[in-house]
C-alpha positions, 0 to 999 in steps of 0.5 A: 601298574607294574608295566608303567613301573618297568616303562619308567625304569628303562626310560631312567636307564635310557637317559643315564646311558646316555649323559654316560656317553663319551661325546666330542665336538664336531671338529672331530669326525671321520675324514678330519686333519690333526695339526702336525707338530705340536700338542695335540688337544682332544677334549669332550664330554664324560661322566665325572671320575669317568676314565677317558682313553685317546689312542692315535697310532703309537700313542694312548693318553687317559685321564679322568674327566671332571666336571662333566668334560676331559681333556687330553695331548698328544705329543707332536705328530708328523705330517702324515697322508695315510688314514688312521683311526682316532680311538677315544673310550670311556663307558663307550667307544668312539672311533673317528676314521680316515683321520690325517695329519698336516697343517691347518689353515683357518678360513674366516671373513665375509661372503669374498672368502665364503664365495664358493669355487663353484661360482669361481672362475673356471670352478667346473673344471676345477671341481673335475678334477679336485680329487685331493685326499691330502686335502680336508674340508670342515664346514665351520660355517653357523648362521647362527650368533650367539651372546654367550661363547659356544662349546659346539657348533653342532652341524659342522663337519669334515670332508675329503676333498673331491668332486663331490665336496669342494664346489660349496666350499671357499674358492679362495680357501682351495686354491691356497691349498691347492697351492701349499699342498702342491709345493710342500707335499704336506695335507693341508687342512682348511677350517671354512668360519664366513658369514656374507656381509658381516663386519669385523667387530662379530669375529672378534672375541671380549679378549679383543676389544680390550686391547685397544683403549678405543674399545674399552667401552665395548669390553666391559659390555662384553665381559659383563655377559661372560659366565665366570667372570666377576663382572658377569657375576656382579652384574647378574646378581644386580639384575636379580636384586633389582628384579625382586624389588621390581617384583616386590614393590608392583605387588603393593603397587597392584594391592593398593590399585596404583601404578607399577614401578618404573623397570630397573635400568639393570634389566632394561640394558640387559645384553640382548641379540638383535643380530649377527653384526653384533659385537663377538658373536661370531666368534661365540658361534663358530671360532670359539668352539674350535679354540682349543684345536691346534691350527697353523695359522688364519687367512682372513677376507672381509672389509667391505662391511666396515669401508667407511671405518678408514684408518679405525680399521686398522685398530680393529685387525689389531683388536681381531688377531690379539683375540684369535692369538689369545683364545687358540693361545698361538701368540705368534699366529700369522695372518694373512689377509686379502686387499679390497678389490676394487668396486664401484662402491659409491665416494670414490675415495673410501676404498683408497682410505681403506687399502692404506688403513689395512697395510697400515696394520700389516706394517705394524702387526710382525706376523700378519701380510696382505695380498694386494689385488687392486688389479684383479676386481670388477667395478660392476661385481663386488664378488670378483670371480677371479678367486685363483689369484687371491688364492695364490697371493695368499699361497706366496705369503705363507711359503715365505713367511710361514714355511721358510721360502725365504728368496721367493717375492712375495710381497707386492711392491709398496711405497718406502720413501718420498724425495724431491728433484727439483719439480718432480718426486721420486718414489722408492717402492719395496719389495721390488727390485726392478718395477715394470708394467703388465702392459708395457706402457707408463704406470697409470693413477700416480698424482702430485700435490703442492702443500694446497693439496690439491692432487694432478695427473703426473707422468711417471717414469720408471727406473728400476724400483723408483718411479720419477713423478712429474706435472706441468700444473705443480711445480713445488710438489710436496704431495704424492699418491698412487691408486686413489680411487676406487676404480683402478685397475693397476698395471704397476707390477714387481718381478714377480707381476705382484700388484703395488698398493696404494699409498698418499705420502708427503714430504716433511711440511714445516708445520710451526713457521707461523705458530713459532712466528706468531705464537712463541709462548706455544712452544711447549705445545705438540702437533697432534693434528694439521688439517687444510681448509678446503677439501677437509675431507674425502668421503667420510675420513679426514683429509689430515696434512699431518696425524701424529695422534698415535705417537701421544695415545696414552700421556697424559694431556696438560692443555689443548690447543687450537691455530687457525690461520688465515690468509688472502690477497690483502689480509692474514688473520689468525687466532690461538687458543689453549684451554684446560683439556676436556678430554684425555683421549688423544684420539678423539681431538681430531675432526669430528666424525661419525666414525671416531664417535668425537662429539663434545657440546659442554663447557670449557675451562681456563681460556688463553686467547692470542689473537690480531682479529679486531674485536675479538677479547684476548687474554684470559678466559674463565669460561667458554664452551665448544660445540664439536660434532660431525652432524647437522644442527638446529639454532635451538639453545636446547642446552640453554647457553647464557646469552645464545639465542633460538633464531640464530647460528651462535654458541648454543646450537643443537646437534641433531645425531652425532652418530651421523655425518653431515654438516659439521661444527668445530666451534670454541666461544667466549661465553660471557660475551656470546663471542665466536673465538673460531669456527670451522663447519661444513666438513662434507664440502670442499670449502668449509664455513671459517672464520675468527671473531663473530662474522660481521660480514652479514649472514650466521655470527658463527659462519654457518652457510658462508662457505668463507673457505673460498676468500682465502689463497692460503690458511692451515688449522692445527690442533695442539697438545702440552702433555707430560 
């Protein structure tokens, strides 16, 4: 007895010594970097009221932890090779040995930036030779996701960079190292956050989503699943009232043998991880442990998770870099980023959209750059070897931007403007003061288009840093692109042999000639979007004449607007619509996409029509419907529209997975007379189903399957809003 009493009393002693303990994350551990000047953060676990001294060379900091964990700063440090000791003490003593100081590079994305130096291009000789003590190594990558935000990411560690430890490590991260360090002579450290094949969405932390109104939806989901936020509080405390019904009520279901309730929604849309692609769960897991450690900056590789987002990519790097600003609070953290490399990655314009969608947001985002390295990929390896390159691009851009190189070029050549001599375009690039190719021949993949858009080969001649574009098959060009296809391999260079990004420009189209002509009460009415009738699309992103959607987000939407115009050898159609708006997204008025997640199929309000169709009702209409929506469709009336039918293409067609693109609808009726008003379908084809009225000519009343794309020399669709 007495021996199971003193068992007992050492087991309690055991445990009490150690929740006692000091303990620290993982980000501090022997062999680590400190981030120089500026504050920097220690923090742990400690027993409350327990006093917590952090001494660093001359500096010795305490304070008395609370609620089981402390936090300390010290002041800014200089940048310092020679090991030292990290002391921190409470009721125990913690010394984190061989600690340096330098600047700190973040290293996050997808299995590009986690491809390891070992499987890089000339790895084994570079591993040889890779004793760089001023370098350190932590090993931030968890392949584990996590709903709720992490304190620690339990197996990570640091290392010194050596034979011994680099070849696991990011190819892409060590040669931008490499680089810095050489330059600068100041440690660099290097913070490895990858998961192969993860989209951008995991990485971004609740923060994120709710600075772009696209993600509102995404944001309040988040946020409900966050302790210590009200929304979390308010929700969890639904499911809890709502489960003790649940359980009161199958007990008197139980005793009086009846069946049980059906489950709560509140429990049933409980947040549950299924997997690592997951909104903010990777950050949860691997950046938000680290948040608190001051760090210099974040280079960034991953995308081909994400392709087939096109332009929405863009909203999503904006959405990443506010979060990464937010939680590691560096308001002005630069990014910079890596280009896709080219891959045969199936439609071979889905990659082109993508490069236009990621230098769209480093034009917009004043602390954020891309490395362009369209010439450097292989279209059979979607991990291209050469990891040297990307790392020295990289390199370029943080000695400019970051550390105050302000004469290096290090941008690569990208396209500034668009004019017209004659029958050629000239192109003026920036970031180039004379233009050149790596082979010495005419730069390749630059193609031209007349207002058809319809793109030809085009000769380019160079001259200093304008290229002169020219086709026998164009001869009032109004159209230009370079690099549209996923399979180049770019020759086009700058002084400093830096690759020039692609690009698809056009010159002013004059938009309303036939609207103002034909349409004059429309004057009030904006462009938001102008789309061709052929060739709607390029792989899964729209083909847009003109996108001004981005300059109208956020006003308020007075009437929506449809011109659809018409024209052949014999014959011009057109018809005008404007009706109440059943939508105040200005966003989700474009073509509808899976990608954009536009789907309408209700009624709609207040109809004008405008029109010199015969038969077709003009005037005003009290009610009508539309059917918008990117997938294919059935002719059963599933929602019941008055006088549609189950055996034919009309106004009461069903979708079958707007959350999928295939054929595609974009139809506006007249209700009352089952009345087709316009009609565009077929989007996934280069000659759309299109007509006004109700089709007459036999077939589908709403032009299913007639392709009538193709009985027109010209025609234009242009998609209009009145806003305040």
């Amino acid at each position: 007895m007495k021996l199971s009493k003193l068992l007992f009393v050492l087991s309690f002693l055991s445990c009490f010594s150690v929740f006692a303990d000091v303990k620290l994350p993982t980000i501090f551990s022997n062999d680590m970097m400190l981030q120089r000047d500026t504050q920097v953060n220690v923090w742990g676990n400690a027993d409350d009221g327990e006093k917590v001294t952090v001494t660093f060379k001359n500096q010795k900091v305490s304070t008395v932890a609370r609620n089981g964990s402390f936090a300390v700063s010290l002041q800014p440090l200089q940048a310092d090779a020679q090991g030292a000791v990290l002391l921190v003490e409470g009721k125990n003593k913690i010394e984190i040995k061989n600690v340096i100081v330098g600047d700190i590079w973040l290293c996050s994305g997808q299995s590009n930036m986690e491809w390891r130096l070992q499987n890089s291009d000339k790895g084994a000789a570079e591993i040889a030779n890779a004793n760089y003590p001023a370098i350190r190594l932590y090993y931030g990558n968890n392949y584990k996701p996590y709903l709720t935000p992490q304190v620690d990411n339990p197996n990570a560690k640091w290392e010194v960079c050596s034979p011994a430890t680099i070849g696991r490590f990011s190819g892409v991260g060590y040669f931008f190292a490499k680089e810095i360090n050489k330059e600068l002579n100041v440690p660099i450290g290097l913070i490895s956050a990858n998961w192969g094949g993860t989209r951008i969405e995991p990485w971004t932390s609740a923060y994120g989503f709710s600075t772009q109104k696209c993600y509102e939806a995404n944001y309040a989901k988040l946020v409900k699943n966050i302790p210590g936020t009200p929304e979390y509080k308010a929700n969890q405390s639904q499911i809890v009232a709502d489960m003790k019904k649940w359980i009161a009520d199958s007990e008197k279901a139980v005793a009086s043998n009846d069946y049980l309730p059906a489950t709560p929604e509140s429990i049933l849309n409980m947040p549950r991880l299924s997997n690592q692609q997951q909104d903010a769960v990777l950050f949860n897991s691997m950046l938000n442990p680290i948040k608190n450690f001051r760090i210099k900056g974040a280079l960034w590789y991953q995308g081909c998770a994400n392709l087939s987002n096109g332009m929405l990519y863009r909203d999503k790097m904006h959405a990443l870099i506010a979060s990464w600003r937010k939680e590691f609070n560096m308001p002005t953290m630069p990014l910079y980023f890596v280009q896709l490399a080219p891959f045969t990655y199936g439609n071979q314009y889905l990659l082109p959209q993508f490069w236009v969608a990621q230098q769209a947001f480093a034009d917009e985002d004043p602390y954020s750059k891309m490395a362009v390295i369209n010439d450097i990929g292989n279209y059979k390896d979607i991990h291209p070897r050469n990891k040297h390159d990307v790392g020295h691009r990289l390199a370029l851009l943080a000695l400019k931007y970051t550390y105050g190189k302000k004469d290096l070029v290090a941008d690569s050549p990208f396209f500034e403007s668009l004019t017209r001599e004659g029958s050629s375009l000239v192109i003026t690039f920036r970031n180039a003061k004379q233009l050149k190719t790596t082979d010495g021949k005419a730069p390749k993949y630059f193609e031209i288009a007349s207002f058809d858009g319809n793109f030809y080969p085009a000769t380019a001649v160079i001259e200093g840093n304008t290229v002169k574009l020219a086709s026998d098959k164009v001869t009032a060009p109004f159209m230009a692109r370079y690099a549209w296809n996923q399979n180049v391999t770019t020759t086009l260079v700058n002084e400093n042999n830096l690759p020039a990004g692609a690009f698809k420009q056009s010159l002013p189209i004059p938009l309303r000639i036939n609207l103002d002509s034909l349409v004059p009460e429309a004057k009030n009415m904006q462009v938001a979007y102008a789309l061709p009738i052929k060739n709607i699309k390029e792989g899964n992103m729209v083909n847009y004449i003109a996108d001004n959607s981005r300059k109208l987000i956020g006003k308020k939407i007075k009437k929506i607007g449809y011109f659809l115009y018409l024209k052949n050898q014999t014959d011009t159609k057109f018809v005008y619509v404007e009706l109440d708006p059943f939508t105040q997204d200005i966003t989700k008025l474009g073509l509808p996409t899976a990608e954009t997640q536009i789907y309408f199929r209700q009624a709609v309000k207040n109809l004008v029509v405008k029109s010199n169709v015969a038969n077709l009702t003009c005037g005003k209409i009290a009610l009508g419907n539309i059917e918008f929506w990117p997938c294919d469709y059935s002719m059963n009336n599933s929602a019941k529209v008055a006088g549609a039918s189950d055996n034919k293409y009309d106004c009461g067609d069903h979708p079958a997975n707007p959350s999928r693109n295939g054929y595609g609808s974009l139809q506006i009726h007249n209700t009352a007379k089952s009345e087709v008003i316009l009609a565009l379908n077929r989007f996934n084809s280069s000659l759309c189903d299109v007509g006004i009225g109700n089709n007459v000519s036999g077939g589908q009343p709403d032009y299913t399957f007639t392709q009538s794309a193709k009985n027109y020399t010209y025609s234009e669709f242009l998609i209009l809003v009145e806003v305040e």
